[in-house]
C-alpha positions in Angstrom: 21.3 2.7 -16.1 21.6 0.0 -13.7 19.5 0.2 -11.0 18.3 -1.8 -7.2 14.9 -1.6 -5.8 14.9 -2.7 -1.8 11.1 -2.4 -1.8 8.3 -4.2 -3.8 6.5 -0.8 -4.7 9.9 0.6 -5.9 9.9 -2.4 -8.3 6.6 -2.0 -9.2 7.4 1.6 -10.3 9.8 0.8 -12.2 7.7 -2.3 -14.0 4.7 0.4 -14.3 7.8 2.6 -16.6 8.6 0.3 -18.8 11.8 0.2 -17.3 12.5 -3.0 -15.6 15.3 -4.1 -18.0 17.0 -1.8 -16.1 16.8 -3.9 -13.0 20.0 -5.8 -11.6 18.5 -6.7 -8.3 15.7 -6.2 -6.2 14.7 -6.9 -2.6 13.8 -10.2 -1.4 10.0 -9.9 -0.9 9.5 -8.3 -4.5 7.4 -10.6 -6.6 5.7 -9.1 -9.4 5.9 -8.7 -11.9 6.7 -12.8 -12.6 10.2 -11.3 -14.8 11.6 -10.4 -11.4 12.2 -13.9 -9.8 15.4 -14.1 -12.5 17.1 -11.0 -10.4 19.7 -11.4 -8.0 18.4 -11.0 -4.4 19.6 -8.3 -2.0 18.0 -9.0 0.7 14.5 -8.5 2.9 13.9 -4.6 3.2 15.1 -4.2 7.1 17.9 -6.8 6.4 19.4 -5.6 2.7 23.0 -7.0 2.4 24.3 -4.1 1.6 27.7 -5.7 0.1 25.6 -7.6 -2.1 24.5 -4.2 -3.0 27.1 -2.7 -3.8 28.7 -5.6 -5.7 26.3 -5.2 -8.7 27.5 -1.6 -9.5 24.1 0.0 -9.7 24.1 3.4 -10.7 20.9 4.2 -8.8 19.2 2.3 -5.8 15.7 3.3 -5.3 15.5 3.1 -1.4 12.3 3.4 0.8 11.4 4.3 4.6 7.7 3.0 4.1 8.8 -0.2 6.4 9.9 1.4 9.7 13.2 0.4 10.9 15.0 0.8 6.9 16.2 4.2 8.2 19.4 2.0 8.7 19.8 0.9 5.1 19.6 4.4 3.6 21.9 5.2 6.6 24.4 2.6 5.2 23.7 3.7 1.7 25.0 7.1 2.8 28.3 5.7 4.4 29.1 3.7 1.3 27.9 6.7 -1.1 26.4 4.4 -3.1 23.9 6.8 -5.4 20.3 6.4 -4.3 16.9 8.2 -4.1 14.7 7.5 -1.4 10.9 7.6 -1.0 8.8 8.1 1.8 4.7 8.4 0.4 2.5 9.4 2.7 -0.1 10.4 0.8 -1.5 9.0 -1.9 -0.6 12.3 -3.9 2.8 11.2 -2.4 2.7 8.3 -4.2 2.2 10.2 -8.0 4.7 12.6 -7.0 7.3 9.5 -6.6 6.3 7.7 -9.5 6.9 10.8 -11.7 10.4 11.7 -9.8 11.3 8.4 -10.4 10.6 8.6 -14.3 12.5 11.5 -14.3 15.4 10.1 -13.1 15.0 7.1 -15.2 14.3 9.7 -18.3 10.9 8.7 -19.3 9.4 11.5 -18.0 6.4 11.3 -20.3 5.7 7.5 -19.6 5.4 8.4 -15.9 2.4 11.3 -16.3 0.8 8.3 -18.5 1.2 5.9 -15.6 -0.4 8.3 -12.9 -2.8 9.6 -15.3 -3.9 5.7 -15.4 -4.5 5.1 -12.0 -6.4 8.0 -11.6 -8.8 6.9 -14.1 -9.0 3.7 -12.7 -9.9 5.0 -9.0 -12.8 7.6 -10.9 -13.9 4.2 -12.3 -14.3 2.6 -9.5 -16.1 5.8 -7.5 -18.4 5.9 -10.2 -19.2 1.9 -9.7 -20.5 2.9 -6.1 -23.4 4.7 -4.8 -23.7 8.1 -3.1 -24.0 7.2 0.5 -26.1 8.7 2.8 -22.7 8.4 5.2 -19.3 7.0 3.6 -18.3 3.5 5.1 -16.1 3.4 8.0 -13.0 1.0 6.4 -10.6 -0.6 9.2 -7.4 -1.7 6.6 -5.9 -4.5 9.8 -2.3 -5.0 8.9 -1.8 -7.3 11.4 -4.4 -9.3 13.7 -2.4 -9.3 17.4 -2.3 -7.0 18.2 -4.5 -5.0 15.7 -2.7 -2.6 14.0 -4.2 -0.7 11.3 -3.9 2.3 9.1 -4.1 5.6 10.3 -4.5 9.5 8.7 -0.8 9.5 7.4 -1.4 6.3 5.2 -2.4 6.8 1.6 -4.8 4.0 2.7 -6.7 7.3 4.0 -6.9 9.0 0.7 -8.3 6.1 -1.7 -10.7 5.6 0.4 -11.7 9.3 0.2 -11.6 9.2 -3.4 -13.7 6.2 -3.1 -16.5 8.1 -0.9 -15.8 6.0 1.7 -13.7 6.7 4.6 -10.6 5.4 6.7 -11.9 4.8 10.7 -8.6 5.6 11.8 -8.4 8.5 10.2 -8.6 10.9 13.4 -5.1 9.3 14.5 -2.6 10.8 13.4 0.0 8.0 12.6 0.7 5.6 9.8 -0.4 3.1 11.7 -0.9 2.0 15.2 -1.6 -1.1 17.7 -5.1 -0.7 18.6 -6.9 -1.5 22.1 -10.6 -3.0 21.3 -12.3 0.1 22.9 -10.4 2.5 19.8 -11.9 -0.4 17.3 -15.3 0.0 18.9 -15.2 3.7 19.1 -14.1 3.6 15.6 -17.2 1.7 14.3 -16.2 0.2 11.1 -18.6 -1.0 9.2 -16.2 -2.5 6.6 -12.7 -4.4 7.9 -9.7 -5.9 5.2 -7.7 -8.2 6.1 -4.5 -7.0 4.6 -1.8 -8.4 6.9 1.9 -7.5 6.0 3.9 -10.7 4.9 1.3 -13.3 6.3 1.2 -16.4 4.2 -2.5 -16.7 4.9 -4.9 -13.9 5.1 -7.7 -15.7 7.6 -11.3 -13.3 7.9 -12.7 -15.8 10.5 -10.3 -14.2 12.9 -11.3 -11.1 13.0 -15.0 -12.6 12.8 -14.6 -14.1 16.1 -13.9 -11.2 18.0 -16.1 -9.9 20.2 -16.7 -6.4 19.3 -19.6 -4.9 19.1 -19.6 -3.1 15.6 -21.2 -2.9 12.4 -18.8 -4.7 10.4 -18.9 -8.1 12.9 -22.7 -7.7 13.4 -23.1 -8.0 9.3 -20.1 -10.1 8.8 -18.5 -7.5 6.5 -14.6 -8.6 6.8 -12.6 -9.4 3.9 -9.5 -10.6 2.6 -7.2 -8.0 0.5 -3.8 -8.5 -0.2 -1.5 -6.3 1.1 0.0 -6.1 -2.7 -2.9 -3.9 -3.2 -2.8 -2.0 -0.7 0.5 -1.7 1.2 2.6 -1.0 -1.3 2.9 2.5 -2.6 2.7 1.8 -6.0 1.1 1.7 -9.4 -1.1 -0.9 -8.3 -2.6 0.6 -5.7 -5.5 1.8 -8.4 -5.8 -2.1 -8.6 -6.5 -2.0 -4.6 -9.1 0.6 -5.5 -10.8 -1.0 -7.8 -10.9 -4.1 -5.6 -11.9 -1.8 -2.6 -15.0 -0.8 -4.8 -16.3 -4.6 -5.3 -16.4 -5.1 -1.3 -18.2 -1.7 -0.5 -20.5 -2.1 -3.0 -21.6 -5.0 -0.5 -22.1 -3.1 2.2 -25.7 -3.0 3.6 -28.1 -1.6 2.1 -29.3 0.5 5.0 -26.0 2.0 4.7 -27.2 3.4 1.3 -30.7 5.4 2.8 -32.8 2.4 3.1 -33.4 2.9 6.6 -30.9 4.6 9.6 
């Protein structure tokens, strides 16, 4: 089966399979794993060439509407009835539900239970590495400094960080994700922020450091660089984000633990 991914996650899936032989191109921001740098190029995800596309005869595309705007490309998928799937995770539940249709339809059904099966354990592993809280952590996931726009209740952001004890700030909006004013970030309280821009080239903490907010996670300097590999893509390695997620909260003031209110 030849197949196109026009997302980095939908690559990632099909690395996590065992199936990336099966590759003949991929987007143009997919970067892991290293194999995929020999694969024809298709395009960025809102700009897929969709000639290009269609020239290398897939017999499957694995499409997205994570990134808003791609609406279009499925849209021209469609006109050309080019055969594709498309997946839209909210949740991170979302998430093993497309990694298992996905094996499916790439007939390693069994491969893709094992691959789900393994992230779970990694995200118990890194709950048990934590404490029990006297309150989770508040955890502002910024996806891009100006304005600040970070993750909101439809984000499976919102769900690892519940299966972390911990809990998304954002997660009484509900959106994906939304530009924030200062008085939401300081109503919101977070006493934990990642800096997890999409497609910057350098993730800079002392940014957000310099704001003047008055919140827990500026007042004990608790802001963090996270690659958006780990966390914005809805993928196999999110249990990686997890796991990484784990080693900053386990930094989180003490008094945040019971040691004083």
């Amino acid at each position: 089966m030849r197949l196109v991914s026009l997302t980095c996650s939908n690559t990632e899936i099909v690395w996590a399979l065992g199936c990336l032989d099966r590759l003949v191109g991929v987007d143009s921001n997919s970067d892991f794993p290293p194999e995929v740098a020999r694969l024809p190029r298709v395009g960025p995800d809102l700009q897929i060439d969709l000639d290009r596309v269609e020239a290398l005869k897939p017999d499957l595309v694995l499409a997205s509407l994570s990134v808003p705007g791609m609406e279009r490309v499925v849209e021209g998928l469609q006109a050309r009835q080019i055969p594709h799937v498309v997946l839209d995770p909210q949740s991170l539940q979302d998430v093993y539900n497309d990694i298992i249709q996905v094996a499916d339809l790439l007939g390693v059904a069994s491969q893709g239970r094992h691959v789900v099966r393994a992230m779970q354990w990694m995200i118990a592993q890194a709950r048990g590495s934590l404490p029990n809280w006297v309150r989770p952590p508040r955890v502002m996931v910024e996806w891009w400094p100006r304005p600040m726009i970070a993750a909101g209740q439809h984000s499976w952001v919102t769900q690892m960080l519940e299966a972390l004890g911990a809990e998304n700030a954002f997660a009484h909006l509900p959106v994906r994700s939304q530009p924030l004013t200062p008085a939401l970030v300081e109503e919101a309280q977070p006493d934990l922020i990642t800096v997890s821009w999409c497609g910057a080239k350098k993730l800079r903490p002392e940014v957000v450091l310099r704001r003047k907010l008055d919140i827990p996670a500026l007042k004990h300097k608790q802001v963090f660089a996270l690659e958006e590999a780990y966390l914005g893509r809805p993928g196999p390695r999110l249990a990686e984000g997890a796991k990484k997620l784990a080693e900053l909260l386990r930094g989180v003031p003490v008094w945040q633990h019971g040691g004083r209110p």
